[in-house]
C-alpha positions, -999 to +999 in steps of 0.1 A: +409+424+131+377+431+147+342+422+134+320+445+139+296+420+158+287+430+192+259+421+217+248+441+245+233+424+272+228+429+310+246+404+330+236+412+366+202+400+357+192+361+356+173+361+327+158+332+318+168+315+284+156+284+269+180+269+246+175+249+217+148+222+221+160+223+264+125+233+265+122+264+245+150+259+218+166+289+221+143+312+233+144+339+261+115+340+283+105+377+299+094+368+330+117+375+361+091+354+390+085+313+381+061+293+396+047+262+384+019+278+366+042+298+352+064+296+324+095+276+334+120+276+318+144+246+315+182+244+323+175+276+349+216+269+361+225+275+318+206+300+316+219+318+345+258+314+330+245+325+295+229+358+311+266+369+331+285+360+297+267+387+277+271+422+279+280+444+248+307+424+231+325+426+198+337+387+187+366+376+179+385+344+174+420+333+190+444+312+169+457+282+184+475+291+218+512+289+209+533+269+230+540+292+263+576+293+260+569+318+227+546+333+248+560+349+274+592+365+272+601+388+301+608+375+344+580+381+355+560+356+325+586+330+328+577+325+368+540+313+351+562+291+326+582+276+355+552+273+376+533+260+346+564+233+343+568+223+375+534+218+382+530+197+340+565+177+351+564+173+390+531+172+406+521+139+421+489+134+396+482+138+363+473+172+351+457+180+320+473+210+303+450+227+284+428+228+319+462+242+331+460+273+309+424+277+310+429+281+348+455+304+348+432+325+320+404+326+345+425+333+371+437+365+352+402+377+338+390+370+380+413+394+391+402+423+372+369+427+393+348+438+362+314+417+360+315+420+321+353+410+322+351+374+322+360+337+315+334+320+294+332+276+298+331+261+266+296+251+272+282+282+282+300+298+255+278+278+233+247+283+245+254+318+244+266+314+207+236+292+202+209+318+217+224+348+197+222+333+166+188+334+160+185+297+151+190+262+152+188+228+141+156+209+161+117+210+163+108+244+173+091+244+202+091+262+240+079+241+267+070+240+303+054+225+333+020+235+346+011+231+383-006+197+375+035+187+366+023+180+331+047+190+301+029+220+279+039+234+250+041+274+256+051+285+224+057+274+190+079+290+163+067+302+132+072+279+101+090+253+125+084+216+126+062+216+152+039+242+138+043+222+104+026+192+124-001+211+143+010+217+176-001+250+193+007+264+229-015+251+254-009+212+240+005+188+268+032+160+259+018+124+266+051+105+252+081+112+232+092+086+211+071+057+227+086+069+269+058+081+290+064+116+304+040+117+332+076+115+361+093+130+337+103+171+333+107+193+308+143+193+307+142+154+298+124+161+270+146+188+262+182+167+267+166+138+246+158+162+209+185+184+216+206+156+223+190+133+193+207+127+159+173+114+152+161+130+122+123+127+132+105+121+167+070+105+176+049+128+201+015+119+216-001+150+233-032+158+243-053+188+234-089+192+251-089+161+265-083+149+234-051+126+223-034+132+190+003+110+178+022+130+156+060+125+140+082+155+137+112+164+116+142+178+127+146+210+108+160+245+107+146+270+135+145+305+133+135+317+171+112+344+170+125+374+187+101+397+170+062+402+176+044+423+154+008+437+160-013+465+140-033+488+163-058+509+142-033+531+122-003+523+144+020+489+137+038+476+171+069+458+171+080+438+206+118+430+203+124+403+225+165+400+219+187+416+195+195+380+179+213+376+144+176+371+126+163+395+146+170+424+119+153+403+091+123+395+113+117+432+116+116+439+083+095+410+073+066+427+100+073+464+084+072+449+051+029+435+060+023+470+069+006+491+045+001+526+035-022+533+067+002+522+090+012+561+101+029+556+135+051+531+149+054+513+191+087+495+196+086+478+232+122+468+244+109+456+274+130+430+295+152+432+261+184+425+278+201+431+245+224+410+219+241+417+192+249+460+189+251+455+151+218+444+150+209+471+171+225+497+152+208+480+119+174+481+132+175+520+140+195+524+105+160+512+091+140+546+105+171+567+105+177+594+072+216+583+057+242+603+079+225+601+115+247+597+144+234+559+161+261+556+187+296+569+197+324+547+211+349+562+241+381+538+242+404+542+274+424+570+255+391+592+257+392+587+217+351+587+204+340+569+169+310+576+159+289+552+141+269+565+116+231+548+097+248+542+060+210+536+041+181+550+034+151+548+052+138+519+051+102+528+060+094+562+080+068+565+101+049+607+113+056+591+150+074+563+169+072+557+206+094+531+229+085+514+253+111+504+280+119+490+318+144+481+341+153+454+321+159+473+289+192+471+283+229+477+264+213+478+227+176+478+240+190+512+252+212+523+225+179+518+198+162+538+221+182+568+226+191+569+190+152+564+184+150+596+210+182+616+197+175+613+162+139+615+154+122+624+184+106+599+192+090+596+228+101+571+254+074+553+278+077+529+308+107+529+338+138+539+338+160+516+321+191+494+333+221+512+325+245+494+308+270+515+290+300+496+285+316+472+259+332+440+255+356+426+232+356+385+233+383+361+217+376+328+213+404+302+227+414+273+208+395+253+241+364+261+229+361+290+259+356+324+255+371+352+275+357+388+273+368+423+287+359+454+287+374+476+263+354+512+258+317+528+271+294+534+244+275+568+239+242+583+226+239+601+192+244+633+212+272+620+231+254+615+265+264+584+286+240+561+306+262+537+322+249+532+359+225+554+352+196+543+327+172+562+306+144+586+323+114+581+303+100+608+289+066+598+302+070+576+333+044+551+338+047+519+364+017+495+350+026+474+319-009+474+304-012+511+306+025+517+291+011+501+262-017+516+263-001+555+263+022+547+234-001+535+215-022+571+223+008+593+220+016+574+190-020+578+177-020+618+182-011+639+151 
């Protein structure tokens, strides 16, 4: 059976993720251009692999691989059993045969030529897992290296550990746990909590010139993918991935909005996408019971439609988005239901375009394979696959995006 879990997410763009406590536990930065100033993020190589494994996906899980000869049944299989056997029983070294079938899986996904039809490595497969989830089990903290090659904290994660012991963005690490970090890089400090079972650590960093020694706990981390911001009588939300706590986050920030709170910004910006359920939950909050959020076309032309199943949440007299080039997958299928379904007016660049969907299945290797199997639609049954979203207003400077949704979201 399926789940109805499925991510969305560009995967011709090397977005740069940080996972777990690899420097920014888990996060996803938005910048596309690095520099040592910069925000770095750690395990760049990870974080490349993570970004080509997503794409709109629905998950599912593989039994145990049965033994081949149950398999495959018909000529043309049993030449991959004999080759399989020849190859387990008669070449000169040792072959391990689970790599075996892995290999021939990858081989088989390779030859489909599809960029969001692919083999997933175990480890990848993880950190994608890991990312999407919304949380994890460490300090809670994003780091990078300034052009000085000192290790700063960039961000901090509401109610983790590290905000529990006072550090803020700007601080630089002196030491963890007694080594000095002055040769070292973020991505040490990153291998050495993620890959801890320490249940505390010892940090020296310096603020203002100023050297504090703190001990942290190892606790559970809920990434922030959600910023929230109150502009006069209009609340903004900035959706930074469509993670598996992103949907609570969201409400959490309409839940501190009051009565005055008329209008409503959503910026999908370099929101590559994540999980579609999440996405289709989040416009289910501002949609009336009944609305159209998305169609489905599977390779018999066959369309499900996939309807909001609550209540309004909280409705708001106007809502604008704000999108780019990076917007993506379910950054673009919020949107368009956003647009479709209640009008509401979208600001910024023309978007990706990324209309398809994958189904995944985990193997009993710890891997992941996905393929595409259908291209998802808007509300009124419009594809943007290769194409993107025109904005309704187009606009090239990010400050002044902002600043025209917030007016257009303003006007009465």
């Amino acid at each position: 059976m399926k789940k109805e879990k499925e991510e969305a997410k560009s995967t011709t763009r090397k977005k740069t993720t940080l996972k777990k406590e690899e420097v920014t536990e888990s996060t996803v930065t938005k910048s596309l251009e690095f520099n040592l100033t910069e925000v770095i993020i750690i395990i760049l190589i990870t974080t490349a692999l993570v970004s080509i494994a997503s794409g709109i996906i629905v998950f599912r899980n593989y039994d145990k691989l049965s033994p081949l000869n149950n398999v495959f049944e018909n000529k043309t299989s049993n030449e991959i059993i004999d080759t399989y056997n020849q190859i387990v029983d008669s070449y000169i070294d040792k072959v391990d045969k689970g790599e075996l079938i892995d290999a021939a899986i990858k081989g088989m996904y390779s030859l489909l030529e599809d960029e969001y039809s692919i083999y997933i490595e175990k480890d990848i497969n993880n950190d994608l897992q890991e990312q999407l989830g919304g949380s994890y089990s460490g300090v809670g903290i994003e780091i990078t290296i300034n052009d000085k090659s000192e290790i700063i904290v960039n961000r901090v994660f509401t109610d983790s550990p590290a905000e529990k012991a006072g550090l803020k963005s700007g601080d630089i690490l002196i030491k963890l746990d007694g080594v000095d970090l002055t040769d070292k890089d973020p991505e040490y400090v990153a291998n050495n909590i993620k890959g801890s079972n320490k249940e505390s650590f010892n940090i020296i960093y310096k603020r203002n010139n100023k050297k504090y020694d703190i001990t942290i706990k190892r606790d559970f981390v809920t990434i922030d993918s959600v910023t929230s911001r109150i502009y006069g009588n209009v609340g903004y939300l900035e959706i930074d991935t469509f993670s598996a706590s992103t949907l609570s986050q969201i409400q959490s920030a309409l839940d501190k909005y009051d009565n005055n709170i008329k209008s409503l910004v959503i910026d999908v910006r370099d929101n590559t996408g994540g999980y579609l359920n999440i996405a289709n939950d989040i416009a289910d909050l501002f949609l009336d019971k009944g609305k159209v959020i998305y169609k489905l076309k599977d390779r018999n032309g066959k369309i499900t439609s996939h309807y909001s199943k609550k209540s309004k949440y909280k409705s708001f007299d106007k809502i604008a988005v704000i999108i780019n080039g990076n917007s993506a997958s379910a950054s673009e299928i919020l949107a368009l239901a956003l647009k479709e379904d209640l009008n509401a007016i979208i600001i910024g660049t023309k978007s990706f375009g990324k209309g398809s969907v994958q189904e995944t299945k985990q193997l009993s290797s710890g891997a992941m394979v996905k393929y595409t199997t259908s291209y998802w639609l808007s509300p009124n049954g419009n594809s943007i696959n290769k194409i993107g979203i025109k904005p309704d207003i187009e606009i090239e400077d990010k400050d002044e995006q902002l600043n025209k949704a917030l007016t257009i979201a303003e006007q009465k």
